[in-house]
Structure formats: C-alpha cells, structure tokens
N, CA and C of each residue as an Amber inpcrd file, in Angstrom:
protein
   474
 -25.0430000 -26.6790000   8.4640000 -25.1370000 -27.4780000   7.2560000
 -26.3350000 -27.0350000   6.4020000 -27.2580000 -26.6290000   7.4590000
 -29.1270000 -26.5760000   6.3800000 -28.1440000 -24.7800000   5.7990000
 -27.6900000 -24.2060000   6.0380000 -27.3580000 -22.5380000   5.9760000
 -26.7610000 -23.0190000   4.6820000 -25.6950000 -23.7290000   4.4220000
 -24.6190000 -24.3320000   3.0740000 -25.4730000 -24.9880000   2.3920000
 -26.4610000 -25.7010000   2.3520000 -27.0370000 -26.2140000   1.6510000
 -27.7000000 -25.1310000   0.8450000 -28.7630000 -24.6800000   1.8230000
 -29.8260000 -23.1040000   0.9290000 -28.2700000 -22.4710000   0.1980000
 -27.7010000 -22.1130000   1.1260000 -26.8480000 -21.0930000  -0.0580000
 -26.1720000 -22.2290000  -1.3910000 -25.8040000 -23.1110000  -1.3960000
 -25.9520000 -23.8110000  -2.5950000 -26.5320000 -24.2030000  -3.3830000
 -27.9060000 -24.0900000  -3.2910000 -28.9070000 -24.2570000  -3.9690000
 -29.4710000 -22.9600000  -4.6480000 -29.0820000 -21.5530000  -3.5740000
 -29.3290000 -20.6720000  -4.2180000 -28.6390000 -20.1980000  -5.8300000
 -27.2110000 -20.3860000  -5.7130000 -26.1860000 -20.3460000  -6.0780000
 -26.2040000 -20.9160000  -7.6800000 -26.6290000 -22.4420000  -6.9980000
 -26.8830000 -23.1280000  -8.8430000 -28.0630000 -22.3750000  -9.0810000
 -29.1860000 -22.0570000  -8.4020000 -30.1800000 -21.5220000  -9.3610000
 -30.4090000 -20.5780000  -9.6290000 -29.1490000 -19.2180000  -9.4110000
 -29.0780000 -18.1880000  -9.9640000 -27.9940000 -18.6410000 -11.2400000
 -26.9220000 -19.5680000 -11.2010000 -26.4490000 -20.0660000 -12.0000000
 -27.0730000 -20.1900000 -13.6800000 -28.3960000 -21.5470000 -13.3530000
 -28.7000000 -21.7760000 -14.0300000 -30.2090000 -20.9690000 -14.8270000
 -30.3270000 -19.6370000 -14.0640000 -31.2430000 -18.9580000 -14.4550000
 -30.3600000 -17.9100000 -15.4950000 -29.3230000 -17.8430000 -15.2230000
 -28.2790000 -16.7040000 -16.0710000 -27.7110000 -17.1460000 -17.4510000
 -28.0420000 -18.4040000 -17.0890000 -27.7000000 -18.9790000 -18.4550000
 -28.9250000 -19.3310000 -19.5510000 -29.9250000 -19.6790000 -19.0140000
 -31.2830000 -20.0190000 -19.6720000 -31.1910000 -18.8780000 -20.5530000
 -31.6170000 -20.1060000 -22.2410000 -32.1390000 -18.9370000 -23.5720000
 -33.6000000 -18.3840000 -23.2240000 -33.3980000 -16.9550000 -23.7320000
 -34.8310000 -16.1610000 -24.0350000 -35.0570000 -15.7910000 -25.5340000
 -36.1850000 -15.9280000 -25.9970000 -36.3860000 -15.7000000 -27.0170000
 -36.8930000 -14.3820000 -27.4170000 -36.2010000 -13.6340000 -28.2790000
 -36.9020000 -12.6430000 -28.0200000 -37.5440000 -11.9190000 -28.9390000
 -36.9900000 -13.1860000 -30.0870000 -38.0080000 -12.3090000 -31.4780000
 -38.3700000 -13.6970000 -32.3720000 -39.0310000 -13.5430000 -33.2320000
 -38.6520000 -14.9210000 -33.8350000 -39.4980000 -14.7440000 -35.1250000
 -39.0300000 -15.1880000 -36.8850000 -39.8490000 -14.9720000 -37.4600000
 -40.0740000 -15.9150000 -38.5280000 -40.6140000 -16.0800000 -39.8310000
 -40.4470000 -17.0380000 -40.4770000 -39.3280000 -17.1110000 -41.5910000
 -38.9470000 -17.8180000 -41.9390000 -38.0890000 -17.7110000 -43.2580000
 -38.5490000 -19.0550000 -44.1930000 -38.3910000 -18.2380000 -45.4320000
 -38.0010000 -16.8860000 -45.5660000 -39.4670000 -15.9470000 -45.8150000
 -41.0740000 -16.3810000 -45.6110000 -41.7660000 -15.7680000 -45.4460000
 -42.6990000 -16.8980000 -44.9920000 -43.9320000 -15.8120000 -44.3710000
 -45.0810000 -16.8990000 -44.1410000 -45.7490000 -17.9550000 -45.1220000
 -45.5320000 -17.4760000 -46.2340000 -46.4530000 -18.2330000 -47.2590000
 -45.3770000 -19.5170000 -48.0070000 -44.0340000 -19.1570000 -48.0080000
 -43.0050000 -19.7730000 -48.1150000 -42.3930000 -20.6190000 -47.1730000
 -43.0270000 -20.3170000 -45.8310000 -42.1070000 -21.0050000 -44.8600000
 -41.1640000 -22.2180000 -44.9510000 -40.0350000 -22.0060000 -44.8350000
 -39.1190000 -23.3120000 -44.6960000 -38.1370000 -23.2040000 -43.4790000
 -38.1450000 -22.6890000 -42.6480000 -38.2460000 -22.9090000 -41.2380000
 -38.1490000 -21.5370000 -40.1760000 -37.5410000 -21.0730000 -39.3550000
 -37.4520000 -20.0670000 -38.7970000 -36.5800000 -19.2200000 -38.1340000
 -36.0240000 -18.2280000 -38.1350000 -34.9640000 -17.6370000 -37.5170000
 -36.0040000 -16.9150000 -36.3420000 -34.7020000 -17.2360000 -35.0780000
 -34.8110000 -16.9420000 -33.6050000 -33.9250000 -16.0770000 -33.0800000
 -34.4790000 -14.9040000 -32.3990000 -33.3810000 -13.4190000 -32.0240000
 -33.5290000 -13.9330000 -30.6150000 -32.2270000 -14.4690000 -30.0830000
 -32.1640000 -14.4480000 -28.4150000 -30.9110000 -14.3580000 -27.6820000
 -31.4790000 -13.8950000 -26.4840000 -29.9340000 -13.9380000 -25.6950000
 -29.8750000 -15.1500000 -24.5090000 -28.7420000 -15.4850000 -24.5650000
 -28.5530000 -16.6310000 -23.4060000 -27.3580000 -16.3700000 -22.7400000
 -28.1960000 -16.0300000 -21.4390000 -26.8670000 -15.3690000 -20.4880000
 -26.6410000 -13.6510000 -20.6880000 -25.0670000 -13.4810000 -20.9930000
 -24.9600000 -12.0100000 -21.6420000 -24.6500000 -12.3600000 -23.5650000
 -24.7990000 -13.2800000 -23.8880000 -24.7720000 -13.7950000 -25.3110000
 -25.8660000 -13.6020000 -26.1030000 -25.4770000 -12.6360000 -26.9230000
 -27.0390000 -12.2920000 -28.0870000 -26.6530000 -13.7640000 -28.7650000
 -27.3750000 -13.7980000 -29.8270000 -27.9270000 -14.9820000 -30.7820000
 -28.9630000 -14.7870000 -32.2750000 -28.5930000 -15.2200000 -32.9110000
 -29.5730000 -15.4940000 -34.2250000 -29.1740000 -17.0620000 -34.5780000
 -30.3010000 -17.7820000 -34.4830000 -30.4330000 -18.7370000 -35.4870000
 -31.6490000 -19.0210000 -36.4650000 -31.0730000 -19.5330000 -37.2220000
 -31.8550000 -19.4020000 -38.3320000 -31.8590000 -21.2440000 -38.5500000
 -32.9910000 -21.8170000 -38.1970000 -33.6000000 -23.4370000 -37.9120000
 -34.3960000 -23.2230000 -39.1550000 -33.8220000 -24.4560000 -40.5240000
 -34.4510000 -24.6680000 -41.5210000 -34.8840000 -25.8700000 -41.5260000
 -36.0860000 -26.5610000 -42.2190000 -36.5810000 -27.8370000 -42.4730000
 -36.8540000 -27.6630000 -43.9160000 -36.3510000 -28.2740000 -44.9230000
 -36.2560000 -27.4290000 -46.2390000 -35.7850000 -28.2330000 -47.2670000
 -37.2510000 -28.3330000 -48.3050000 -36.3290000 -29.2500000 -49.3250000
 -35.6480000 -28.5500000 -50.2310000 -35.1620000 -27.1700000 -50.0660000
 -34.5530000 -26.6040000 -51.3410000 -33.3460000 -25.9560000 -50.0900000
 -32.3370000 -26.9100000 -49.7710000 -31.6620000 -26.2050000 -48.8220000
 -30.5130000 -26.2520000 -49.6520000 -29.9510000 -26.3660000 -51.2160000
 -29.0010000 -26.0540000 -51.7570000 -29.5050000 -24.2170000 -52.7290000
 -30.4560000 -23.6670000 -52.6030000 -31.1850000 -22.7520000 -53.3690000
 -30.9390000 -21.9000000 -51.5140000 -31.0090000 -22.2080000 -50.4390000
 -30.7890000 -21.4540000 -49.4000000 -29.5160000 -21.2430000 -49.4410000
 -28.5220000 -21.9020000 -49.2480000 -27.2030000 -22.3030000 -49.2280000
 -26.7100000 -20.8330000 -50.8130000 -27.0600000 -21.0210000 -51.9880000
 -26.5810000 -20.1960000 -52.6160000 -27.0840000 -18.7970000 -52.2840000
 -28.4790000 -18.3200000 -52.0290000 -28.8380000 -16.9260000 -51.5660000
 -27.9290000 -16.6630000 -50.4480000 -27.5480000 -17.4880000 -49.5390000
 -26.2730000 -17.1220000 -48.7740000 -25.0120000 -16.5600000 -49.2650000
 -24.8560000 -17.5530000 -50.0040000 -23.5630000 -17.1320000 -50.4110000
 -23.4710000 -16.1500000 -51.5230000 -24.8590000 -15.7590000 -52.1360000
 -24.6030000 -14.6290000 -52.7580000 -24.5330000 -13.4270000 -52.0400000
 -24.9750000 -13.5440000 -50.9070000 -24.8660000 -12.5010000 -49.8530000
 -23.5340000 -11.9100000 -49.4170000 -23.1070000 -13.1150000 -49.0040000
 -21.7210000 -12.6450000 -48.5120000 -20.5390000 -12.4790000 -49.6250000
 -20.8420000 -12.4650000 -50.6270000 -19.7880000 -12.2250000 -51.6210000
 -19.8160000 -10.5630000 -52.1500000 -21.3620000 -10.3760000 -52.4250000
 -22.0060000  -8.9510000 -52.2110000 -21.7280000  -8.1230000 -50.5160000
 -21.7110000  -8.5060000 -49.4280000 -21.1470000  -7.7110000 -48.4470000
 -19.8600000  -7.6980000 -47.8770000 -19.5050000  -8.6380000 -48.0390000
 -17.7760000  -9.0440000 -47.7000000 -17.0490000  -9.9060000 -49.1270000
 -16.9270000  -9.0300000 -50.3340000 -15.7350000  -9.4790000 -51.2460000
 -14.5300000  -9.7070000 -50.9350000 -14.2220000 -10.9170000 -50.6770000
 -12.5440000 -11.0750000 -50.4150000 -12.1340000 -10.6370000 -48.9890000
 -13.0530000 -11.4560000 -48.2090000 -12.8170000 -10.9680000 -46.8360000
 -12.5150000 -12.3610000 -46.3600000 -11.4430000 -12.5330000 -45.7330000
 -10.9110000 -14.2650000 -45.0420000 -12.3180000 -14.5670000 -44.1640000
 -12.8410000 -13.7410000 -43.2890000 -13.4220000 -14.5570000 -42.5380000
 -15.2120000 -15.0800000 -43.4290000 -15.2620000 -14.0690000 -44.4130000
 -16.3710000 -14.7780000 -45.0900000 -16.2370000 -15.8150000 -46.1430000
 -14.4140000 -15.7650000 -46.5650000 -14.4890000 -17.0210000 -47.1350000
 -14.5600000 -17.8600000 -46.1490000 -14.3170000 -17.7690000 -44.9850000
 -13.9150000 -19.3010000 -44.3810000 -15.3540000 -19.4540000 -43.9460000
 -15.9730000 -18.3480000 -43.6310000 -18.1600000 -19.0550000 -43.6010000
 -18.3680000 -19.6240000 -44.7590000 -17.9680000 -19.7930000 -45.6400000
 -18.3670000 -20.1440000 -46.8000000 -18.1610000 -21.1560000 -47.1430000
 -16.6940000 -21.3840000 -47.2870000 -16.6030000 -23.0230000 -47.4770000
 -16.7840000 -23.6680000 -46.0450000 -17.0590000 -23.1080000 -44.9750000
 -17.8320000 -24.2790000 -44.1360000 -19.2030000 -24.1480000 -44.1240000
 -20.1080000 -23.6910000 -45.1160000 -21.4660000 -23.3550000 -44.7720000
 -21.5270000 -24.7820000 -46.5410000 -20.8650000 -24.3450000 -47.5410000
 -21.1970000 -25.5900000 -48.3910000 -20.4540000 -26.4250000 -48.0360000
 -19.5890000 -26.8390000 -47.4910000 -18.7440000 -28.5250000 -46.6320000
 -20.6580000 -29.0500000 -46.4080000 -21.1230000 -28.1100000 -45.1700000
 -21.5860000 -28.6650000 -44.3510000 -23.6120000 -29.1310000 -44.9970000
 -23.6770000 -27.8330000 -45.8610000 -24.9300000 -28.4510000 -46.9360000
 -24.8050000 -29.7460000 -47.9830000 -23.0950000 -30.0150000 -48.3420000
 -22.8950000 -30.7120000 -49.3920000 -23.0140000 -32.1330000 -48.1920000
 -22.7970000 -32.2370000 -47.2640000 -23.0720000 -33.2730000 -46.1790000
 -24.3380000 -34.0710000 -45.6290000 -25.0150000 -32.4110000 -45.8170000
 -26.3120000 -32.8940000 -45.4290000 -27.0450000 -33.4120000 -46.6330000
 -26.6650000 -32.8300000 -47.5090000 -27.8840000 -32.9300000 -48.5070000
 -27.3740000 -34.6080000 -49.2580000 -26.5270000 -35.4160000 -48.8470000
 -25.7390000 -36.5160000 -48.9150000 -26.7850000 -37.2830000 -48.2260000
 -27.5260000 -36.7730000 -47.2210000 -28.2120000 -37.4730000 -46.1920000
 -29.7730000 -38.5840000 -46.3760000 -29.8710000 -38.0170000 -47.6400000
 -31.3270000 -38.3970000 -48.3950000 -31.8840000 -37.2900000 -49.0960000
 -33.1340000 -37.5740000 -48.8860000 -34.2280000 -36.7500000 -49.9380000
 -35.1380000 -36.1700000 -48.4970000 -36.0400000 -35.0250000 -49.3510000
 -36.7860000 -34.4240000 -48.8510000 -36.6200000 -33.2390000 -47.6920000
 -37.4040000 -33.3460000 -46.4530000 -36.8210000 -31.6040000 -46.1260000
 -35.7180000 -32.3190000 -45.1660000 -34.8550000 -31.1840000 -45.5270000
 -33.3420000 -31.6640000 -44.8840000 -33.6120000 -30.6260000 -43.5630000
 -33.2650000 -31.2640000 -42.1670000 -32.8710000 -30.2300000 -41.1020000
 -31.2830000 -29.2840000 -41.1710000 -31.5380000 -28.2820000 -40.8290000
 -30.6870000 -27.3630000 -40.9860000 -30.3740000 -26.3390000 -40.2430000
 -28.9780000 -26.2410000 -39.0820000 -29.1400000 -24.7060000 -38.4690000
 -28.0540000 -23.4980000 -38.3970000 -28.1330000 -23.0490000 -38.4230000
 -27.2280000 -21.5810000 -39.0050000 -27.4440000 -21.0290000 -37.5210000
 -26.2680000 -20.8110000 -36.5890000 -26.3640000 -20.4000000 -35.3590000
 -25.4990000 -19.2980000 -35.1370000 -25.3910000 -17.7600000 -35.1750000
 -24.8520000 -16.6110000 -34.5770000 -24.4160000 -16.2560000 -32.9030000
 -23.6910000 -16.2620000 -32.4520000 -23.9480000 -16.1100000 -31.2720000
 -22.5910000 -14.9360000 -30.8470000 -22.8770000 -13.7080000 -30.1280000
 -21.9170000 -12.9540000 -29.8430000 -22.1020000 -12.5620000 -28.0020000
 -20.9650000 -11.9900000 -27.8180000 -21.3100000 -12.0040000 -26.2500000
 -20.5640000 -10.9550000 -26.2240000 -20.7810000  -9.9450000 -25.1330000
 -19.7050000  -8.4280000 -25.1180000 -19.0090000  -8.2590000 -24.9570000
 -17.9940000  -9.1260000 -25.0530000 -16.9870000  -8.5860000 -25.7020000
 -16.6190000  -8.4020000 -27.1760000 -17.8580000  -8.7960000 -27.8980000
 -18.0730000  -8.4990000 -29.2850000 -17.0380000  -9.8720000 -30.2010000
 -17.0090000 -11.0370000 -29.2860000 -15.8990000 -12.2310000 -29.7170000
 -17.3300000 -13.3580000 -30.0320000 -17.0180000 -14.0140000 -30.7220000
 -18.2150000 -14.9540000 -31.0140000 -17.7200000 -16.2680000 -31.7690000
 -18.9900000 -16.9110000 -32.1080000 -19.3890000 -18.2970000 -33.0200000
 -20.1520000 -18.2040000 -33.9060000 -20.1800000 -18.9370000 -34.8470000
 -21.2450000 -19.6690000 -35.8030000 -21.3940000 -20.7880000 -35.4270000
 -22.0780000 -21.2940000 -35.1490000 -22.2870000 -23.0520000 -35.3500000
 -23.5370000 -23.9270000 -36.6110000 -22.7470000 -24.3620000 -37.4340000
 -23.7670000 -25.2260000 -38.2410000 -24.3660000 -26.7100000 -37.9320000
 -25.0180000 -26.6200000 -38.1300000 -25.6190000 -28.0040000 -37.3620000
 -26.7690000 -28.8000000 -38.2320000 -26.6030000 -30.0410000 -38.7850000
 -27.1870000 -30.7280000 -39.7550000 -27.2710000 -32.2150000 -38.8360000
 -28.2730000 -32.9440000 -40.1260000 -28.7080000 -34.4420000 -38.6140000
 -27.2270000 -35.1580000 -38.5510000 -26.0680000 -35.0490000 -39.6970000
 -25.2930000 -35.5540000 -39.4420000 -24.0130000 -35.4290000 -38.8180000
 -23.9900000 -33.8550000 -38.1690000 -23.1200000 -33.4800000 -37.6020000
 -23.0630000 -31.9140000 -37.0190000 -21.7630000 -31.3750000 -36.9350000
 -21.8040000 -29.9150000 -36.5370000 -20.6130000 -29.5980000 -36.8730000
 -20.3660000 -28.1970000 -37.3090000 -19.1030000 -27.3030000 -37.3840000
 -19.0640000 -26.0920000 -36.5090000 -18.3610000 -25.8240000 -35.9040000
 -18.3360000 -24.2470000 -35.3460000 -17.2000000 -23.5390000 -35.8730000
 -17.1400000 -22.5320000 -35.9810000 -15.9300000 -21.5930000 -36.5920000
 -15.5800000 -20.4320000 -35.6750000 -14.7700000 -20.8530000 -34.7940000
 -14.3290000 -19.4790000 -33.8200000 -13.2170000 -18.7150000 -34.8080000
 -13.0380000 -17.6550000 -34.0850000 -11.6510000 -16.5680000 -33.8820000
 -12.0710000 -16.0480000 -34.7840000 -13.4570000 -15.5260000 -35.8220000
 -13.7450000 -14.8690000 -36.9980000 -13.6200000 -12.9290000 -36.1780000
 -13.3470000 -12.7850000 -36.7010000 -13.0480000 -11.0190000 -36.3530000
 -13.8830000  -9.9650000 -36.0680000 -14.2260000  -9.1150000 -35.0770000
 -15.2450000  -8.4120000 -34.2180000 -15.4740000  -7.7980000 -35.2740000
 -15.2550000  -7.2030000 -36.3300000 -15.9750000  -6.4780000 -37.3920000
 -16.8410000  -7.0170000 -38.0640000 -16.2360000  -8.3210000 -38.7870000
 -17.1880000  -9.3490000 -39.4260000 -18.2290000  -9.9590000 -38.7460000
 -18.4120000 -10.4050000 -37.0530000 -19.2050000 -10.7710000 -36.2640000
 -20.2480000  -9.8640000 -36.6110000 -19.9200000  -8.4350000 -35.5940000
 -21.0250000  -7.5010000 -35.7310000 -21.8300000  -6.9510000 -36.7900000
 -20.9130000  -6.9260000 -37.8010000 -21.7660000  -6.6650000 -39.3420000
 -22.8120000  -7.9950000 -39.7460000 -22.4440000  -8.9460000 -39.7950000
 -23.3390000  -9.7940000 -40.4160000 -24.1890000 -10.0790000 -39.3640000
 -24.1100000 -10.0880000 -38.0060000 -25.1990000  -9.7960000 -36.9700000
 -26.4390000  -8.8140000 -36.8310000 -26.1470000  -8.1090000 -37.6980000
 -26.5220000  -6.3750000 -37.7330000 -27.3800000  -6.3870000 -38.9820000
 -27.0190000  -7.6420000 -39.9340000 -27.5400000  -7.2780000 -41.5900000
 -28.8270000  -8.2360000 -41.3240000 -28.0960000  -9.5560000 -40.2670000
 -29.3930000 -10.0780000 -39.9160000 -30.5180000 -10.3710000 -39.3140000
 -29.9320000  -9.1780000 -38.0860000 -30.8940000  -8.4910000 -37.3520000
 -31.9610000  -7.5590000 -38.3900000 -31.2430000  -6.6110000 -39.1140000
 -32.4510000  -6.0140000 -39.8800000 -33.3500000  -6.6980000 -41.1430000
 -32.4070000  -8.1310000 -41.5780000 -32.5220000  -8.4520000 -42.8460000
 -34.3320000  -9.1480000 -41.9940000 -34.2170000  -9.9380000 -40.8480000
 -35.2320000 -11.2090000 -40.8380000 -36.1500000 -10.3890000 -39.3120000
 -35.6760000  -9.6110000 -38.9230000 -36.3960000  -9.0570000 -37.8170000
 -36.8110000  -7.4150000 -37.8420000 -36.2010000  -6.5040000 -38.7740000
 -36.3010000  -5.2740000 -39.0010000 -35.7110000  -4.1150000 -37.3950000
 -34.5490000  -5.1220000 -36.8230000 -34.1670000  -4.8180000 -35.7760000
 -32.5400000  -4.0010000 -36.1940000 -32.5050000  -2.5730000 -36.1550000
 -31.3240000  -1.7420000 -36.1960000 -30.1370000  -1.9990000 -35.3760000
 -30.1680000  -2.6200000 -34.3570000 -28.9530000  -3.1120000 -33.6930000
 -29.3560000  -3.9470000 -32.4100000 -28.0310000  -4.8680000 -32.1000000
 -28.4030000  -5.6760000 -31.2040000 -28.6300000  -5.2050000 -29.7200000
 -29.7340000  -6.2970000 -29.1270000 -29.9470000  -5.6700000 -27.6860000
 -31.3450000  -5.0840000 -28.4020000 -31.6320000  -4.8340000 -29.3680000
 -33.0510000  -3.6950000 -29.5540000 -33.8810000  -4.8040000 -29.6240000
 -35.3410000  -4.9400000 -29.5290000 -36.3740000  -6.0890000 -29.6920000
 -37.4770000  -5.4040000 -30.2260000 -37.6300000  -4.4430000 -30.9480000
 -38.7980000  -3.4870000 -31.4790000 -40.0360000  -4.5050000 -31.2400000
C-alpha cells in the first residue's frame, strides 16, 4: 500500500509540475513610460503563450491599434475577421463596465501541434475562439513575439 501511495504521489507531482506556467519573458506595453499593462512570453506544459494583461483607461485606442494591425497583416482573412469582431464584442462589454482603467486580457496560446486559442478575458466575462487555422496562429504569434519581445520565433527567449 505505502509502494501505491509514493508512486501516486509521484505521479500527480510530475503531473502537476508539467503543467505549471513559466514565464519566460515579459515586457511592458506598450512602453515603460506609457505603461498600461504587460505582455507575458510563456510556456505551460508543451503550450507556448503570449498574453498581453492590460489595466488601461484608453482600452478603446488599444482595441483600434489592434485592429489596425490585423487588417494591415491579414486583409480579408476569415480567421482575422472573426478575432476581430470578438476582440470589439468583447471591449464594447467591458468598456460598458464603468469608468477608468478597465482590466483587460488578450491570451495566445499554441501547443505542437501548431492548433491553438485566443482567450479574451474582461471583469465581466470571457470569449475563447478555437479552430482558427495553423497559419494564422503561427503568424500572429511570430509578429508578436517580435513586435513586444524582439523574439524571431517561438521556443527562442533571447
């Protein structure tokens, strides 16, 4: 019984060590002197990650530099319209919420098989958007790896 026990205990806590986030980069956004909150480069598990955690009273002026982004890298691409109208659904929600700095998170997450998530996340709720397409994943992973960390591809931690 003591032999099943240790090995069960081993078991969850290689478990739960494989899953624990690491952080592995992290910087300000959208600068130090500007700060309005911060994007985080990590992996959890075999799952890379970017989120980008805003506290921000100009989170409709974030919300459009976004979306001027993706109209400039993906014109008329389904899966960046569909980030799009769930990235303003989910600002036009929050910013419903009151005044002042609104919480805000913009979550990337890919795992190797190159299949992934977004998850948005505001105080009043959450959206996730699966089944978006391994091209579109890795590119906008890649723009924001170099855009907020100066990191050339994922897995790198310069």
């Amino acid at each position: 019984m003591r032999t099943l026990t240790l090995a069960l205990f081993v078991f969850f806590a290689i478990s739960v060590a494989a899953s624990e986030e690491v952080v592995l980069k992290t910087a300000p956004v959208p600068n130090r002197l500007l700060r309005q909150g911060d994007a985080v480069y990590f992996r959890d598990g075999e799952t890379l990650g970017v989120r980008i955690v805003l506290n921000t009273r100009h989170l409709d002026r974030v919300k459009e530099k976004i979306l001027e982004s993706e109209k400039k890298n993906w014109p008329d691409h389904p899966d960046s319209s569909r980030y799009c109208a769930a990235l303003t659904k989910a600002c036009q929600q929050a910013l419903t919420a009151g005044s002042g700095k609104i919480p805000f998170t913009i979550e990337w997450r890919m795992d190797p098989n190159e299949t992934g998530t977004v998850h948005l996340k505001w105080r009043q709720g959450t959206q996730t958007l699966r089944g978006l397409s391994a091209d579109y994943l890795k590119q906008n992973f890649a723009l924001i790896l170099e855009d907020r960390f100066g990191i050339e591809s994922p897995g790198e931690t310069k």
